[in-house]
N, C-alpha and C positions, 0 to 999 in steps of 0.2 A: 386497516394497515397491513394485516395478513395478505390480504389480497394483490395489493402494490407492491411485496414485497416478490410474490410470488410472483406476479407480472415481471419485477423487475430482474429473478433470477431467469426466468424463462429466458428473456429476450439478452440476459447477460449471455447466457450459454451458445442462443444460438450466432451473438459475433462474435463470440470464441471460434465455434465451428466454422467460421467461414473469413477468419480475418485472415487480409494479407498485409505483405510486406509493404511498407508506404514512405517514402520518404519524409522523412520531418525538416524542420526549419534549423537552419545551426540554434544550439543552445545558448542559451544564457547564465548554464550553470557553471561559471567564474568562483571559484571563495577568496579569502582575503587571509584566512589563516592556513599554515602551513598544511599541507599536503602532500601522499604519494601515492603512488600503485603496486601492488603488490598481483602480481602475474601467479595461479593456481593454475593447474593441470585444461579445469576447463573455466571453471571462473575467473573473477578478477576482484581484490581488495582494494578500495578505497580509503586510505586511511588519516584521517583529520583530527587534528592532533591540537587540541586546547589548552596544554600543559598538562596538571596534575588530570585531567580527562582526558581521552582518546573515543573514538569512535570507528572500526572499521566496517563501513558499507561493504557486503557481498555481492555483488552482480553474478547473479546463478549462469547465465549463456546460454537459456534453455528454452523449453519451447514458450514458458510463459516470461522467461527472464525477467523475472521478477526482483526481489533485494529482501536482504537480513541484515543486522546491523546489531554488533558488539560491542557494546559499551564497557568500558575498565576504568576506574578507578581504584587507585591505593589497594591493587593489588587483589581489587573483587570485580565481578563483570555480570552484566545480565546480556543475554540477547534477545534480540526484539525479533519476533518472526523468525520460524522455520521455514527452511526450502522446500515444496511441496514437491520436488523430483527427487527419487532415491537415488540418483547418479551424481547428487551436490552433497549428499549426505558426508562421505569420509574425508574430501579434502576440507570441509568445512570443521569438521570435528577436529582435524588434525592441525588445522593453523591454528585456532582455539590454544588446544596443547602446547602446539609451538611457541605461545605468547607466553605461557609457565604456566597455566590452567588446568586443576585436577579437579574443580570446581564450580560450578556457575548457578545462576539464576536464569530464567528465561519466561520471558512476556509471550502472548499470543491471542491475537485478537483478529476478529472478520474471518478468517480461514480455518477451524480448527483440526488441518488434518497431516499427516505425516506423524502418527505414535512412533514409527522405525526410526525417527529419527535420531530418539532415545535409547535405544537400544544398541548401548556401544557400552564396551569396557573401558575404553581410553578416557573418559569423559560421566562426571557423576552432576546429578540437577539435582543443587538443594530443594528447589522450588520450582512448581511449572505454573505460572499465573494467569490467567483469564479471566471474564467476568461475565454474567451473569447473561447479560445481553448477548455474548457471543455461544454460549450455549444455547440459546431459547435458538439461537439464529439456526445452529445448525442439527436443532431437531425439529424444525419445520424448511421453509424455504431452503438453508443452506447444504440441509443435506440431499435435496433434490436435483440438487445441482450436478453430483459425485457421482454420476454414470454417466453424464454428456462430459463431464470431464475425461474421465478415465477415456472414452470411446475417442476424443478430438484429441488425446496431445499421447495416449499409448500407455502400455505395462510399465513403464515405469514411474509415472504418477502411483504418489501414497496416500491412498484416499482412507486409510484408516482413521480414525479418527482421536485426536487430544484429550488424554482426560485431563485436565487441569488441579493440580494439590492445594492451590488457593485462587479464592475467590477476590477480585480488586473490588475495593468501593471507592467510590470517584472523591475524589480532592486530592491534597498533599500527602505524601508518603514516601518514607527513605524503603530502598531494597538495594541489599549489598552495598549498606553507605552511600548511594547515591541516592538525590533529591529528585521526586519525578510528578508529576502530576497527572492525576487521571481523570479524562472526559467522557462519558458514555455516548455515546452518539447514536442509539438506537437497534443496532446490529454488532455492535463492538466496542472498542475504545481508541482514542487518541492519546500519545504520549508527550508531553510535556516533559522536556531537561531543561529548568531555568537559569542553574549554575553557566550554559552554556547558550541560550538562546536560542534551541532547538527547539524541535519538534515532529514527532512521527503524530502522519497521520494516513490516512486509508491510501489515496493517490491525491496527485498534484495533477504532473503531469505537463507544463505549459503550453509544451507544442504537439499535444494529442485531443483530441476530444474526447468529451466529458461523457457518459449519460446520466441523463433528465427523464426524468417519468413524470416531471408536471412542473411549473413555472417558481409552486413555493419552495419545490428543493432548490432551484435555482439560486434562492431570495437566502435558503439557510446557509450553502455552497459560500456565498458571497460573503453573508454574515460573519461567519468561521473564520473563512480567511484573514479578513479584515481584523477580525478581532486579534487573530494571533502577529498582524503586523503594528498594530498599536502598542502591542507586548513588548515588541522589541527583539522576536524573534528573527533571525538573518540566516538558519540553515533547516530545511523542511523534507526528511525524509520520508518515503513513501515506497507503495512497490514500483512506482515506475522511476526515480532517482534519487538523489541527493539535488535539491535546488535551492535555489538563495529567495532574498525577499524581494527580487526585481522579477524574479518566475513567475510570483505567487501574483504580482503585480500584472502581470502582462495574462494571465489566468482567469482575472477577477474581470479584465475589460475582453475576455474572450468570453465569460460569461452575460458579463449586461447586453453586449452585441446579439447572443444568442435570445436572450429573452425579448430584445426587440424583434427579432429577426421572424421570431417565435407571433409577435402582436401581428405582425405584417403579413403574414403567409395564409393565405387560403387554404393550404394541405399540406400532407408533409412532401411531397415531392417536391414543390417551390420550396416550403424549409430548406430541403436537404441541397437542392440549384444555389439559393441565397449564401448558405452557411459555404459552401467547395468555393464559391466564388473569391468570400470575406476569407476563409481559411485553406488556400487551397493545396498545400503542402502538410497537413496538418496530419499527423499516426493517429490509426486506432480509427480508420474511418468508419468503421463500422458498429463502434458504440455512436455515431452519428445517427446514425441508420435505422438504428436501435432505438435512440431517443423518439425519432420521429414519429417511429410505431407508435408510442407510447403519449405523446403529445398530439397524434394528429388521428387517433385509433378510426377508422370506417365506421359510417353511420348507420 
C-alpha cells in the first residue's frame, strides 16, 4: 500500500507540474435551495443557505483553486479545509469575522498543511481536528509531495505543516452542535452533514478527470459514490466544487466507461486516444495521463 501510495503521489505531482488550462463541459452544478455570491478581494463565497444551517463555499482563484467551506449553525461554525496559498489567508479570516465569529472549529483532512493560517489575532480555534490516517499520510507519501509543490505553484504556497488538537474517530459526532459523520478512507476522511444531505469528500469533479492507479480504486470510486446517493445526499463538496447528485451521477458513468475503456486498450496510449475521444472536453487532462502511467506501467 506504501508503495501505491507513493507511486500515486509521485505521478500526482508531476500533472501538477505540467497541467494546463482545459476547457470543461458547462456544469451541472444547479441547487434547488437558495443561494448567492458573495465577491472577496480575490476569491469568491458561495453561500447555501438551509435555514437554521448555512454553508459558505470558498473558491480561493489560485493556482490550485481549490475550496474551503464554513459551516454555522445556532451561532457556532467549523470550517472544513484551509487554503493551502497565504494570499487567501486574511480575506478568509476576515469574512469568518464579518459573519460575528470570534470563534471556530476547523476540520482538515488529505492536506495537512498551511499552520499560518492560524496564526491571526482576529480569529481563535477552539479545536483543530484531523485524523489519524491524515497524519500517517503526510509523514510518508504526503509529505513528499511539499517541494514539487512549493517549486510548481511558488513562495507563496504554505507547506508548513497542521498540527491537529484532536484526533476524529470515524462514526457520528456533534462538533460546535452540529451533526457530522466521519468516514476514514485510507489517507484522510470524508465529511458527512446529514441534517442537510451533504457531503465533503476529497474531489468529485464531474467534468474533469479522475486518477486511477488500478481498476479496484475504480470499483471503490464507484462504490462511495453510490453509496452516498442511496443516502440521499443532493450537495457534495469537494476541492474542485460544490455539486449536486446529478454530478455525482454523470461521475460514476464516467468512471464505469473508464474501466471499460481500461479492458479494451492494449496500452496506455490507446487508453489515453479512447478516453480524449469519449471525454473530449474534459479539465484536468493530465490526471488522465497520469492514470495511464500507472494502469498501463512498461514492461
Amino acid at each position: 500500500m506504501k508503495n501505491i501510495m507513493k507511486t500515486f503521489v509521485y505521478v500526482f505531482m508531476v500533472a501538477v507540474a505540467i497541467q494546463n488550462v482545459v476547457a470543461q463541459e458547462p456544469s451541472m452544478r444547479t441547487f434547488d435551495h437558495n443561494t448567492k455570491a458573495v465577491q472577496l478581494e480575490k476569491g469568491t463565497i458561495q453561500v447555501f443557505d438551509y435555514g437554521e444551517t448555512k454553508v459558505h463555499a470558498y473558491e480561493t482563484k489560485g493556482f490550485f483553486n481549490t475550496h474551503a467551506f464554513f459551516v454555522e449553525k445556532n451561532g457556532k461554525g467549523v470550517l472544513i479545509e484551509t487554503p493551502p496559498m497565504k494570499d487567501n489567508y486574511k480575506e478568509l479570516v476576515d469574512y469568518i469575522v464579518g459573519l460575528g465569529y470570534g470563534n471556530i472549529d476547523v476540520m482538515v483532512s488529505y492536506h495537512l498543511i498551511g499552520k499560518h493560517f492560524f496564526d491571526t489575532d482576529k480569529l481563535k480555534f477552539d479545536h483543530i481536528y484531523s485524523n489519524q490516517e491524515s497524519l500517517d499520510y503526510m509523514t510518508n507519501s504526503g509529505n513528499e509531495s511539499l517541494s514539487k509543490l512549493k517549486e510548481v505553484s511558488g513562495e507563496d504556497l504554505d507547506e508548513t505543516t497542521i498540527a491537529p488538537t484532536d484526533l476524529l474517530e470515524a462514526g457520528a459526532q456533534e462538533i460546535s452542535g452540529i451533526p457530522f459523520i466521519i468516514t476514514p478512507t485510507g489517507f484522510g476522511f470524508d465529511v458527512e452533514m446529514p441534517e442537510i444531505k451533504a457531503v465533503h469528500l476529497h474531489m468529485v469533479g464531474h467534468d474533469n478527470h479522475t486518477m486511477i492507479f488500478n481498476a479496484e480504486f475504480i470499483d471503490t470510486i464507484i462504490k462511495e459514490l453510490s453509496a452516498f446517493q442511496e443516502k440521499g445526499y443532493t450537495t457534495y463538496s469537494s476541492h474542485s466544487a460544490p455539486e449536486t447528485a446529478g454530478d455525482v451521477t454523470i461521475k460514476i458513468k464516467y468512471l464505469q466507461d473508464m474501466k471499460a475503456t481500461m479492458a479494451t486498450s492494449k496500452n496506455g496510449e490507446e487508453f489515453i486516444q479512447k478516453m480524449d475521444e469519449a471525454y473530449p472536453n474534459f479539465g484536468w487532462r493530465n490526471y488522465l495521463l497520469s492514470s495511464a502511467t500507472m494502469l498501463f506501467p512498461e514492461k
